[in-house]
C-alpha positions, 0 to 999 in steps of 0.5 A: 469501517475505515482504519481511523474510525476503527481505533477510535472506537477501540481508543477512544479519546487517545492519538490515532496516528499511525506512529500511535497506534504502532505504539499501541499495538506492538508494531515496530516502526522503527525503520520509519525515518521519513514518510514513504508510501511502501511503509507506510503502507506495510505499516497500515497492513500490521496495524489493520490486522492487529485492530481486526484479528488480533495477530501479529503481523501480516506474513505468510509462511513459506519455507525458507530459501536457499543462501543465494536464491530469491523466496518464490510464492505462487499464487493460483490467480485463476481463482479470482473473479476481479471485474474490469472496470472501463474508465469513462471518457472524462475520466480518461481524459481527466488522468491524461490533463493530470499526467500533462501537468506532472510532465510540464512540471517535471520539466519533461522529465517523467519516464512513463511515456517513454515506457508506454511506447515500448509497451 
């Protein structure tokens, strides 16, 4: 069940936008000046886990670092399975016509290409 699906079965008849369910569920949204897809997205996660677990917030606690040092978490990745998933030919070469539009678009200035030669 999606997000939006889940407040409205929670809220029913009210606004579900993200600004409204931040409201609704104490999750602050004040540095959200202009839409961004980082917080947005971060702001999803807080509203995701109030709608479902009831916590809040979506952090992990770690101990503090030292004044001058970054926070380092390490996680074991050995214990995920993730399968790889091979893009098909037409997908391949549909993703290659949309990066061929941004670029002609941006007036060859995207950056990707760039990066992948040195790769």
């Amino acid at each position: 069940m999606c997000i939006r699906d889940r407040a409205k079965e929670m809220f029913p008849g009210k606004r579900n936008s993200l600004d409204a369910l931040c409201d609704r569920l104490g999750v602050d949204n004040s540095s959200r000046t202009l839409h961004g897809a980082l917080l947005d997205a971060e702001l999803l996660a807080d509203v995701y886990i109030n709608l479902t677990r009831g916590q809040n917030a979506l952090q992990i606690d770690v101990a503090a670092p030292e004044e001058g040092q970054a926070e380092v978490v390490r996680v074991d990745l050995r214990q995920f399975m993730l399968p790889v998933i091979v893009a098909s030919e037409q997908e391949r070469l549909a993703h290659e016509a949309v990066l061929q539009q941004l670029e002609k678009a941006s007036g060859g200035k995207t950056i990707w290409k760039d990066r992948a030669e040195t790769v």
